[in-house]
N, C-alpha and C positions, 0 to 999 in steps of 0.2 A: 504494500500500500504506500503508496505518494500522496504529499499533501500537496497542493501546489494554490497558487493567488495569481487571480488572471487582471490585468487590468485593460476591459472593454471598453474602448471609444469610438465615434461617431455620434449617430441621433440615437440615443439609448435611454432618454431621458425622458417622461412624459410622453411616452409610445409604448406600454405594458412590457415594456420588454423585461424589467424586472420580475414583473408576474409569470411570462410566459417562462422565461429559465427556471425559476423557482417549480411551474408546473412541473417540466419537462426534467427536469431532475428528480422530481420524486417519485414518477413514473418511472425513472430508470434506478429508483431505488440508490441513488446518490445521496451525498448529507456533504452540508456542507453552508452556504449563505452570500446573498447577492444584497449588493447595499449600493445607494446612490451616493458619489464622492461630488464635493463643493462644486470641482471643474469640470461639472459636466458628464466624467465616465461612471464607470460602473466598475465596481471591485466584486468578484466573483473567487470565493475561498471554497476548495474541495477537498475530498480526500480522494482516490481512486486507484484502483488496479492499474498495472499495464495495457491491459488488453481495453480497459474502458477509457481511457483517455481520446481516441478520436471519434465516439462516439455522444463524449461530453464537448470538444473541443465544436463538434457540427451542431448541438445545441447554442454554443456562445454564437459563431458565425448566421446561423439562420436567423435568429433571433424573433420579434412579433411582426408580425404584419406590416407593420407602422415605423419600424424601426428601420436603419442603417448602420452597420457596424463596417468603422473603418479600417480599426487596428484590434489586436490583442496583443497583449504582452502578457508572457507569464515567467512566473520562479516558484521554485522549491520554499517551502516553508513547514517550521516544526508543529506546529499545532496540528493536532490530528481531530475529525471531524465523525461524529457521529448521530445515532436519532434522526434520520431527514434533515430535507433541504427548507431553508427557512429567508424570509424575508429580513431583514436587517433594518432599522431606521437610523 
């Protein structure tokens, strides 16, 4: 298991795209937590297998309907994530 912290940007803000990740994660039985940051992006903290990282990574990239994601960045981080995928404020 990897934890990793993605930071999504584009139109990611006020387009459900927070809801829609947080959906599509807990259908895929992910834990972890999606929170809107000052500047606009989106900070997205998981924990995950090998094998499930590009099938979380096609979650961040497709994003809501309404949305556009331009970048992601991500890195390893020690916190490890458990319980479901949850909204953050």
């Amino acid at each position: 298991m990897t934890n990793y912290q993605f930071i999504v940007t584009g139109k990611v803000q006020k387009v459900s795209y927070r809801r829609f990740v947080c959906a599509n994660a807990n259908e895929a039985k992910f834990s972890g937590y999606v929170k809107n940051l000052k500047d606009k992006s989106v900070k997205v903290c998981v924990s995950l297998e090998d094998n499930d990282f590009a099938s979380f990574i096609e979650i961040l990239e497709k994003g809501s309907p309404s949305s556009t994601v331009t970048n992601i960045t991500q890195k390893i981080i020690d916190t490890s994530f458990k319980n479901g995928f949850t909204i953050e404020q």
